[in-house]
N, C-alpha and C positions, 0 to 999 in steps of 0.2 A: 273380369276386370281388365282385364290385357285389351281383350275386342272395344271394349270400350273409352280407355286410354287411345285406342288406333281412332277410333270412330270422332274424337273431340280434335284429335290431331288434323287428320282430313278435312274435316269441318272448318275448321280455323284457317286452312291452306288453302283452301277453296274461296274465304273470304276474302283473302289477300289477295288472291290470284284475279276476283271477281272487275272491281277497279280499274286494275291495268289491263283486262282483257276489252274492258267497256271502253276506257281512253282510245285504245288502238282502233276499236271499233269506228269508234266516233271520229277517230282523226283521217280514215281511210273512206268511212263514207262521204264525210267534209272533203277530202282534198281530190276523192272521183269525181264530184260534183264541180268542181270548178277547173280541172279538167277537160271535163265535157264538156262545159261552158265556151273555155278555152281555145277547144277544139271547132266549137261551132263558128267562134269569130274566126277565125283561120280559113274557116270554109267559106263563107259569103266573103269574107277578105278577098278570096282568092278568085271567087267569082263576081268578082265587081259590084255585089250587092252590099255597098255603106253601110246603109240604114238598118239593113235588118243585121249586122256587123255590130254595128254598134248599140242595138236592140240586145243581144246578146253579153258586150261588153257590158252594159249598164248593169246586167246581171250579175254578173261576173265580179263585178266593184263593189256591187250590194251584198252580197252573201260573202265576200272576203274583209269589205273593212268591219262588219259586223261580229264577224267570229272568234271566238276564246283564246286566243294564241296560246293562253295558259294551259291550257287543256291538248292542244295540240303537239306540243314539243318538236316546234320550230324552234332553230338558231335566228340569231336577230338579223344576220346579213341575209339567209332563206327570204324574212319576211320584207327586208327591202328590195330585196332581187325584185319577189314576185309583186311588192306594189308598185315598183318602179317601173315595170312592162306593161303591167298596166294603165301607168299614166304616161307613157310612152306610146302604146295603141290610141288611148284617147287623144293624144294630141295629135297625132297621124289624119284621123276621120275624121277630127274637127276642122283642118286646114279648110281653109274657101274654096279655095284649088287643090283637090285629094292629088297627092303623088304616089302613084302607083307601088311606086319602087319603094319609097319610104313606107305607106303601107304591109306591104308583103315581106319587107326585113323585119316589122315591130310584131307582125302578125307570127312569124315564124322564131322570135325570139319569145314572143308571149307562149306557143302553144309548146314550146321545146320547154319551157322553166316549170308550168302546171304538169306538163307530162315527167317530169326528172322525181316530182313528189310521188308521185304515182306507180311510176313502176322505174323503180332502183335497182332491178337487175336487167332488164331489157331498153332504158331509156333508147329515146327514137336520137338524141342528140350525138348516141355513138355512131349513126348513117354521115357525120361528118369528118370523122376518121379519113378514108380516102381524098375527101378533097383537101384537107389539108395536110397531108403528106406529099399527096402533088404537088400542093402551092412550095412545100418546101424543098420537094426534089427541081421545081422549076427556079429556085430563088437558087437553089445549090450548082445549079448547069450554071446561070449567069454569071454566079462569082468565079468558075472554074474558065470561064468566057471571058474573063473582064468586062459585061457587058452590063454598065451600069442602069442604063435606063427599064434593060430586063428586067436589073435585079430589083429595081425601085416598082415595075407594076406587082412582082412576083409577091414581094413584102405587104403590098396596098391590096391584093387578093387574100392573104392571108388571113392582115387584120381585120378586114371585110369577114370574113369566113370566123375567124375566132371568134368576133362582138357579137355575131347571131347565137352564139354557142355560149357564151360567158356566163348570162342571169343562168341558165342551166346550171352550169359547173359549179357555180355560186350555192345552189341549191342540194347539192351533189356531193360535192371535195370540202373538205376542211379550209377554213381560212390561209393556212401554210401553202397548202396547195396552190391555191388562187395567189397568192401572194407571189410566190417563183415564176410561174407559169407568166402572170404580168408583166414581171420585173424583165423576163427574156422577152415578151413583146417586144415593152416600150425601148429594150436594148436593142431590138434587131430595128426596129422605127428608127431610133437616133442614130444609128452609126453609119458613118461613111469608109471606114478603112475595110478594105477587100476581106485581110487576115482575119478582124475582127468578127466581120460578117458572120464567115466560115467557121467559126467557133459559136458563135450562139446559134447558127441551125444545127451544128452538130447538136450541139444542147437540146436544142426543140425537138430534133429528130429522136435523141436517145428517150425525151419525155414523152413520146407524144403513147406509144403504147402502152405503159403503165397510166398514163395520165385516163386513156379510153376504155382500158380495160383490165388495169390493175387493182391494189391494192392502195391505200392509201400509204402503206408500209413500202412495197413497190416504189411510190414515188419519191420517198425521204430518202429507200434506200443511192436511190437513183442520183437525189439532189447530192447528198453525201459522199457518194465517187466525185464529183465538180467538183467538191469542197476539198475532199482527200487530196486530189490532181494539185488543186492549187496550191494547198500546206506545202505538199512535195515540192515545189515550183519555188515557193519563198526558202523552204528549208536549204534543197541546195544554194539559191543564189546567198544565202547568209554563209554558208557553209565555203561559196566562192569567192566570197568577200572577205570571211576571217584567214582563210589559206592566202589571199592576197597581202593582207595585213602581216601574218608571219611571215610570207617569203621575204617582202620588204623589210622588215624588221631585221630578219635575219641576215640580209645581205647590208643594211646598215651599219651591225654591227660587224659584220665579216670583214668588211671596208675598213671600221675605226680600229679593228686588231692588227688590221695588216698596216697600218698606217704609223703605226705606235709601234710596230716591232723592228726593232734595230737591224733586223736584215730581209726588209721589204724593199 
């Protein structure tokens, strides 16, 4: 009786199990396939071959806007990364006049977003780890230089270098993630004061290794020292704001006692 209570149990676990081992299936040989694809546009991209570039894109667009999202267990910003590189390549090859350069940055954001699905522990998009640690040790020299117009190409290389990497990250990091990581972008883009500079690359710089090869845990805990720093920051200045308030106070009234006492 025992064996065969075991034997219904198994049975039943095996069923369950059956489903989600077929989904994962199905969603790993889906997202190798357009991968490849992927990869194939990257390659005649790369060697000047359009046609058969976008021979392969067309593929690529056909077997992705086709497929069951439901079934695959994509996040929704995943799925507009990856249509949006896509119609990003297409509008590259389409041009009258192909630009090469525009080409070969859509082609290299295309095949980095299909490879981030694919292989989530080796992604190819962490080979840009070093160049942008350089962009920000180059951007960190000029602020310690005062040399603005340095620090302005050093920032324009960066974001250059991040936006190829982004539809990846997209695909990759949690919404929160992308969300901070931007926010110090667009902060290191708009600022002109030297100090301030010099504090959001320290920022990028403390993120940029948990961001490439941490945790997602890693980078909250990351973002959350900024956040600690700063409370600390407000708590004392309130802290030197209310000692300002007492000492005044205090010496107000020192004033009116002494003022009032018949042998002042």
């Amino acid at each position: 009786m025992r064996t065969f209570w075991l034997t219904v149990i198994f049975a039943c676990l095996f069923q369950m199990m059956v489903p989600a081992v077929h989904a994962t299936g199905m969603r790993s040989l889906e997202t190798e396939e357009w991968s490849r694809l992927a990869n194939q546009v990257a390659k005649w991209a790369g060697a000047g071959e359009y046609i058969k570039a976008r021979d392969q894109l067309l593929k690529l667009s056909g077997r992705f806007s086709k497929a069951d999202f439901t079934k695959l267990n994509l996040r929704i910003e995943s799925i507009h990364a990856l249509a949006e590189v896509i119609m990003e390549m297409e509008g590259a090859l389409n041009r009258v006049q192909p630009n090469s350069k525009e080409i070969a940055d859509a082609a290299a954001r295309l095949q980095l977003a299909f490879d981030a699905l694919t292989h989530p522990n080796q992604p190819m998009w962490q080979q840009y780890y070093q160049p942008l640690k350089k962009d920000l040790d180059m951007i960190d020299e000029a602020i310690r230089m005062n040399d603005r117009h340095a620090v302005q190409e050093g920032v324009d290389q960066f974001y250059e270098h991040y936006q190829i990497i982004r539809p990846a990250l997209i695909v990759a990091k949690s919404p929160f993630t992308i969300s901070k990581v931007d926010s110090l972008v667009t902060f290191l883009r708009n600022q002109t004061e030297m100090d301030k500079l010099k504090i959001g690359v320290t920022q990028l710089k403390s993120l940029l290794n948990p961001l490439f090869f941490g945790s997602e845990r890693d980078v909250m805990a990351t973002v959350y020292r900024w956040n600690e720093g700063d409370f600390f920051k407000v708590i004392l200045w309130v802290s030197g704001l209310i000692a300002s308030v007492l000492g005044f106070v205090s010496w107000r009234k020192y004033r009116e006692n002494r003022e009032a006492s018949p042998y002042a």
